[in-house]
C-alpha positions, -999 to +999 in steps of 0.1 A: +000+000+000+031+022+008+042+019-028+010+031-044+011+061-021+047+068-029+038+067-064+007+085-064+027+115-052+051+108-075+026+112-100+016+144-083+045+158-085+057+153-117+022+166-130+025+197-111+055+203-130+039+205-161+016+227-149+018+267-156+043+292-148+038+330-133+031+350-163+061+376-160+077+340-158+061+331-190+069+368-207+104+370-197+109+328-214+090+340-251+108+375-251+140+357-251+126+328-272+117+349-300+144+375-301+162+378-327+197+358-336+222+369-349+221+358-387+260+347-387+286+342-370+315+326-370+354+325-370+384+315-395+418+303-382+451+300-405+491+294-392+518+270-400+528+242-375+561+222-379+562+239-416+530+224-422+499+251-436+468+249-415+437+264-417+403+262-409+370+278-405+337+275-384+304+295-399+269+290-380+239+302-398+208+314-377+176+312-398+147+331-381+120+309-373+098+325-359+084+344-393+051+362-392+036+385-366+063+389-332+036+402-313+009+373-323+038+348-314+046+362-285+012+363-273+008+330-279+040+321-263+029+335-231-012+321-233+003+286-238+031+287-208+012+304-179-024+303-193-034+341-192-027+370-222+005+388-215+008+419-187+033+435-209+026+441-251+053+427-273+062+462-281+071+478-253+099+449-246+120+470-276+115+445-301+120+413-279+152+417-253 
């Protein structure tokens, strides 16, 4: 009987976890999920070693995903993590940061 009791709060526990968060929680989380990348970056590295030529780049690419309407995303961001409409408008976070 102890062990279904242990689990059942088990079970409660994890479930509360999935629950909702605070909504300046929730804000602050989609603000930074849909700021904007940086589109590229990377870095390049050349030099000889033992009279050997080496060299050797790195380049990441950041393609924006979320296209469309920040504002409508971010909304919806913040509805689905803390289940109410945002206490702060998209716009007066200065484009996302």
């Amino acid at each position: 009987m102890r062990a279904i009791a242990a689990y059942g709060v088990a079970l409660a526990m994890l479930a509360a976890g999935c629950g909702p968060i605070p909504v300046d929680r929730a804000e602050r989380f989609c603000a930074r999920q849909l700021s904007t990348p940086q589109p590229v970056t990377g870095k390049a590295e050349f030099g000889v070693s033992d009279g050997n030529f080496h060299n050797g780049y790195e380049l990441d690419i950041a393609l924006q995903s979320n296209a469309g309407d920040p504002a409508a995303a971010y909304n919806s961001c913040v509805v689905r993590k803390s289940g109410e409409f945002p206490t702060r408008p998209w716009h007066s976070l200065g484009g996302g940061a």
